[in-house]
C-alpha positions in Angstrom: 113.4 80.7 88.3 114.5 81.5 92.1 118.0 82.0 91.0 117.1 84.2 88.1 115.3 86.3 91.0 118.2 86.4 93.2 120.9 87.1 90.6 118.5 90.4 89.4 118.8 91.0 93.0 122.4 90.9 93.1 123.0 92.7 89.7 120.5 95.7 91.8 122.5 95.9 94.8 125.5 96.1 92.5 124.7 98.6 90.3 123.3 100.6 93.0 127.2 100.6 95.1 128.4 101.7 92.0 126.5 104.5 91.6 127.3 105.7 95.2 130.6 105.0 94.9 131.0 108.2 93.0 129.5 110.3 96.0 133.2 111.3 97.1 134.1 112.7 93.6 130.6 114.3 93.5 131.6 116.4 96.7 135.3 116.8 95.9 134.6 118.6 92.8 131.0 120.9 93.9 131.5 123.8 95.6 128.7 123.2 97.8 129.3 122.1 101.3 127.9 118.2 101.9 125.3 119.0 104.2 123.5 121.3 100.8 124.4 118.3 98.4 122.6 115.9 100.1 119.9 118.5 100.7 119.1 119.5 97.1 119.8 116.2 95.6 117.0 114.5 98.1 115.2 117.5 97.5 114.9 117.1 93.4 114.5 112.9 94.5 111.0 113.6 95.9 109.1 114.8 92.3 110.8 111.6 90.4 109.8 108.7 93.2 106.3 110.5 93.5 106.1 109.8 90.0 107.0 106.6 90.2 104.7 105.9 92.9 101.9 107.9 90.8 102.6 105.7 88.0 103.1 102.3 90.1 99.8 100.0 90.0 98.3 101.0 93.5 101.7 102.4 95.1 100.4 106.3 95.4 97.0 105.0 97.1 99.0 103.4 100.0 101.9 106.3 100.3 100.4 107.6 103.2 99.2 103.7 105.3 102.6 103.2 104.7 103.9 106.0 106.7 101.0 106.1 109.6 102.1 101.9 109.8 106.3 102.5 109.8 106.9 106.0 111.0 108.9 105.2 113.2 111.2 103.2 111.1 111.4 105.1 108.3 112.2 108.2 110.8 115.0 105.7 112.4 116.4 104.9 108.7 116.6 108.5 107.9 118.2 109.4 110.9 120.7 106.9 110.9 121.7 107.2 107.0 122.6 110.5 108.3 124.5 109.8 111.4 126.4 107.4 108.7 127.0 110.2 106.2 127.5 112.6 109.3 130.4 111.0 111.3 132.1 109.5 108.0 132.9 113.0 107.0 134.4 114.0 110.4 136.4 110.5 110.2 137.8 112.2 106.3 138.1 115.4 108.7 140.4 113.9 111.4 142.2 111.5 110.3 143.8 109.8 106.6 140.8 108.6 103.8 142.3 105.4 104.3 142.0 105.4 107.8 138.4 106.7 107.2 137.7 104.2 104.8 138.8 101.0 106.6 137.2 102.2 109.8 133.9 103.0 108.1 134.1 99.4 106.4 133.9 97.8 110.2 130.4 97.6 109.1 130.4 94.1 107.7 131.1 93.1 111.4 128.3 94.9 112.7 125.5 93.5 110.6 126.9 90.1 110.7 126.6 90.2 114.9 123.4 92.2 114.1 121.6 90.9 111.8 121.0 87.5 113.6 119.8 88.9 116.8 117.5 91.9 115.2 115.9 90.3 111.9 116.4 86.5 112.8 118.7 85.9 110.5 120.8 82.3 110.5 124.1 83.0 110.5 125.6 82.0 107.2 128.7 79.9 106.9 129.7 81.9 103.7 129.8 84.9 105.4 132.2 83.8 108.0 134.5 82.6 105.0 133.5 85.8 103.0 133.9 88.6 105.5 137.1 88.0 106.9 138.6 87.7 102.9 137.0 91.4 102.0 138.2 92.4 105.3 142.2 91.4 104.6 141.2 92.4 100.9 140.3 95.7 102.3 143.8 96.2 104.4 145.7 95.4 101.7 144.4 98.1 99.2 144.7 100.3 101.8 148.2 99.2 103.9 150.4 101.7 101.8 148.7 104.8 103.3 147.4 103.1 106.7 148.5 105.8 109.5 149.7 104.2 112.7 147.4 105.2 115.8 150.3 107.9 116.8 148.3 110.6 117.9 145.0 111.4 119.0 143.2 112.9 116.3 144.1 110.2 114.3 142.3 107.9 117.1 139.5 110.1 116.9 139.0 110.2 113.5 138.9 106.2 113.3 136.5 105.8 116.1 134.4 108.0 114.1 134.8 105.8 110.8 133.5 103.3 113.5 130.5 105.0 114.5 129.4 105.6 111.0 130.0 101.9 110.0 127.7 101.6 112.8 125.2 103.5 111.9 125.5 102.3 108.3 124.8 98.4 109.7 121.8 99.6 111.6 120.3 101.8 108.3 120.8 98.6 106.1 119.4 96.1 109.0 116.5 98.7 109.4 116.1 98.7 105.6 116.0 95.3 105.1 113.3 95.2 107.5 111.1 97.4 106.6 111.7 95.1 103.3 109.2 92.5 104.6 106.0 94.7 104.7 107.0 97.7 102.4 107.3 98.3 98.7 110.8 99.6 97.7 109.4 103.0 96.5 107.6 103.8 99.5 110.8 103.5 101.4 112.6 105.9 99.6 110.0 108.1 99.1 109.5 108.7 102.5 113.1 108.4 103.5 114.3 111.1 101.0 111.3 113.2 103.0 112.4 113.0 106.5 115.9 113.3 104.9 114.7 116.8 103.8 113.1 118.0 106.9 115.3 117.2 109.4 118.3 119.0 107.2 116.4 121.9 106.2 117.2 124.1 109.4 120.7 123.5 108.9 121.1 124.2 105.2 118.6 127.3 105.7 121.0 128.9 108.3 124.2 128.6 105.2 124.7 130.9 102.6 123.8 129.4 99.6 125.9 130.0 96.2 126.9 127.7 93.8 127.8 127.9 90.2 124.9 126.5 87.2 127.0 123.7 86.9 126.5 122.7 90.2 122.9 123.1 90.2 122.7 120.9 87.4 124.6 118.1 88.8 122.6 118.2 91.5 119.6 117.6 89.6 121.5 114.4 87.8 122.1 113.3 91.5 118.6 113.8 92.2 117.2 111.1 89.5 120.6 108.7 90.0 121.7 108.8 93.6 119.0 109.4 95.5 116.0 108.1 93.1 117.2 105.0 91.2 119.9 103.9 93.5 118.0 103.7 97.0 114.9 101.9 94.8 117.7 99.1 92.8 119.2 98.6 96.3 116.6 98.1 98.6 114.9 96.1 95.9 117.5 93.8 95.6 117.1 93.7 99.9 113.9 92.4 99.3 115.7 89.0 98.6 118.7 89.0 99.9 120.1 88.5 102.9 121.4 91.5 104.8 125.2 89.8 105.8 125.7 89.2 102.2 124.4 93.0 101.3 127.2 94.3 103.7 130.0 92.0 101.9 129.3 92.7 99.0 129.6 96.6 100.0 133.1 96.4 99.9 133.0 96.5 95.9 132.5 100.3 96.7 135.8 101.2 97.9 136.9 98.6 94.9 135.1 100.6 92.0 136.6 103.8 93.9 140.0 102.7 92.9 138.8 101.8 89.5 137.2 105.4 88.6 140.4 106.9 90.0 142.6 104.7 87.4 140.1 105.9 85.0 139.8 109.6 85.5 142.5 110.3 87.4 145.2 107.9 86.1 146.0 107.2 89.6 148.0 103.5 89.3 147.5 101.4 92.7 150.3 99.0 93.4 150.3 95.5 93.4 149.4 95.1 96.6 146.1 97.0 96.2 145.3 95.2 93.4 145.7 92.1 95.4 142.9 93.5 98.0 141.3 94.2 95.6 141.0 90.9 93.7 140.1 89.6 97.6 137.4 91.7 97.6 135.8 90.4 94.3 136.5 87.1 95.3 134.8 87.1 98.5 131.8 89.2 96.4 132.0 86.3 93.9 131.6 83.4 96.9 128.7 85.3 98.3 126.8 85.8 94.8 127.5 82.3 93.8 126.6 80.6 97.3 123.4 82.7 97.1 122.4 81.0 93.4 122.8 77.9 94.5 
């Protein structure tokens, strides 16, 4: 029975990497700057998770304790997701997407020093076997295109790939957290809030146009992205442990690759495909290690 629990867990987390995994195409083809996209789609969250709260046996009743008892938390999570989301884009800015990429990926290393110290966590033999095979799984898929640390604004735009893999280990220890005395929905619920607030001077001072099309995807992302994503993945935190979450994050960059074979009919070489086949591998260890 446990290990039907933590598989569901797994399959969560998952499911929910792949749908955020699309985020970069999302942006590449909206006209919208990234600061409105992740305005409006957070924006058109709030009416689905309040139904799902409303609908929950006794979620909506404790909405509110759950905010007076975690403010600060949930105000930390919010905050960091978008220091995450904030200084990834002016790593993508600066410097190559591979360079962005692998820098922002540091965050595996973060939680696994982390993780321990903040939420008590033992540290887990697997993912010291684990997290250095996504790691040279990860270089490999991305060697071909790797710039060497040449010039400074390539330097800059790595150290801020390494900021936001920072700030992306602290949101997912912070999440995991908040785990142990919080339903799932509450957390996104009032995430996607203070996600609103604290962007809505900045998206109020940009003009706003954007074709129908737009508008409409932004409502998909609304019920996908930023309703049933956040409530699969921290769902699936509920059980697992956070140092396997962030390893098994690097199936992102993996399913990247995959939707750009796909759509774009862009081939990787064989070298990326051997990263690649790291990356599930080391996925696969942590999943199976966590069954048994």
């Amino acid at each position: 029975m446990l290990n039907n629990v933590v598989s569901k867990a797994y399959l969560k987390i998952i499911l929910a990497l792949l749908m955020w995994s699309t985020w970069g195409i999302v942006i590449k083809i909206m006209v919208m700057p990234p600061w409105q996209v992740i305005f409006f789609s957070s924006l058109f969250s709030l009416p689905v998770l309040f139904l799902v709260a409303r609908f929950h046996p006794s979620a909506a009743q404790h909405l509110i304790p759950d905010l007076r008892e975690n403010f600060w938390q949930i105000l930390l999570l919010a905050i960091c997701l978008l220091l995450n989301l904030y200084f990834y884009f002016l790593a993508l800015r600066h410097t190559t997407i591979a360079n962005a990429v692998f820098s922002h990926y540091t965050a595996p290393i973060f939680v696994a020093l982390l993780a321990p110290l903040i939420l008590h966590e033992k540290f887990d033999c697997w993912t010291g076997i684990a997290l250095p095979v996504s790691l040279g799984g990860l270089f490999l898929m991305l060697f071909p295109h790797l710039q060497l640390l040449l010039d400074k604004q390539a330097t800059g735009g790595i150290a801020f790939g390494i900021i936001s893999g920072l700030a992306y280990a602290i949101t997912l220890i912070i999440a995991k957290g908040l785990t142990r005395g919080l339903p799932p929905i509450s957390i996104a619920f009032w995430q996607g809030i203070f996600i609103v607030v604290i962007l809505a001077p900045i998206v109020v001072v940009q003009p706003l146009s954007a074709p129908p099309m737009d508008w409409m995807i932004l409502v998909l992302l609304g019920f996908i992205h930023c309703s049933l994503a956040p409530l699969m993945y921290v769902s699936g935190l509920t059980t697992v442990m956070a140092q396997h979450v962030a390893i098994i994050g690097y199936l992102e960059p993996v399913s990247t690759v995959i939707m750009g074979m796909m759509f774009l009919r862009d081939i990787p070489s064989l070298i990326t495909a051997f990263g690649g086949v790291l990356i599930f591998a080391a996925g696969f260890l942590v999943i199976w290690q966590g069954r048994t």
